[in-house]
C-alpha positions in Angstrom: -0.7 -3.5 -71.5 -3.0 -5.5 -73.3 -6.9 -5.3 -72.0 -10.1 -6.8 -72.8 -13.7 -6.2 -71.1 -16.0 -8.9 -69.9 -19.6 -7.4 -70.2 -21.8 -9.3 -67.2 -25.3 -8.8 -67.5 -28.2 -10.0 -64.6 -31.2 -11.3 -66.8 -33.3 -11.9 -64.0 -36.1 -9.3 -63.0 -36.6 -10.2 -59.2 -33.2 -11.0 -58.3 -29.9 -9.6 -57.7 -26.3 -11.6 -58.8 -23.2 -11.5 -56.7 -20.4 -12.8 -58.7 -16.5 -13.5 -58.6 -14.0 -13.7 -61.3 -11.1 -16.2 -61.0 -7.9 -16.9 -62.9 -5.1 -19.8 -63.4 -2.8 -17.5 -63.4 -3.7 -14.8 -61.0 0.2 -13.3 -61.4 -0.6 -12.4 -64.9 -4.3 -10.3 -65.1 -5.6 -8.0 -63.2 -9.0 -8.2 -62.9 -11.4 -5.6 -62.0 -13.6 -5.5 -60.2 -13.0 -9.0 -59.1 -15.7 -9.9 -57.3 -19.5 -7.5 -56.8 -23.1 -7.8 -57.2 -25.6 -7.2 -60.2 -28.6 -5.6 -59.4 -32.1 -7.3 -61.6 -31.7 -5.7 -65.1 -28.2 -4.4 -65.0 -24.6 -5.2 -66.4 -21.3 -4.5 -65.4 -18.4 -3.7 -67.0 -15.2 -6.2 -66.1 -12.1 -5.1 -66.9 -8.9 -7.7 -67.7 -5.3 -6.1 -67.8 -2.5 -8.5 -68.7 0.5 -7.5 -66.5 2.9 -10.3 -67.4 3.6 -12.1 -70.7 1.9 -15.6 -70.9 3.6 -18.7 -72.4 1.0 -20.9 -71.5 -3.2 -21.0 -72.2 -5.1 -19.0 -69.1 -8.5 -19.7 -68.1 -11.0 -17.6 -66.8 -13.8 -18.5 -64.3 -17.2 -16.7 -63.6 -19.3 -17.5 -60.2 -22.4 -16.3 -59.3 -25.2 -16.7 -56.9 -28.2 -14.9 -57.1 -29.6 -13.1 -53.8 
């Protein structure tokens, strides 16, 4: 199975990230984690499995509040 790694990284030095990673088609990836929080400083490793062939183009969405 196919994989890629999204590399998140917090920039801020005061304050922590929560994030959540979506996708169009949520039958085909597995994401993990999906959804966590970033302390000041630090990155996280976000690992994408494609499950499922994909005919079409996919799109990926990041969000993220700082705490």
């Amino acid at each position: 199975m196919p994989t890629s790694i999204l590399k998140l990284t917090n920039t801020s030095h005061a304050l922590d990230v929560l994030f959540r990673v979506q996708t169009t088609s949520p039958a085909t990836y597995r994401v993990r984690p999906s959804h966590g929080r970033i302390m000041a400083g630090a990155s996280q490793d976000v690992q994408i499995v494609m499950v499922t062939e994909s005919t079409k183009a996919d799109k990926f969405l990041v969000k993220y509040v700082t705490v």
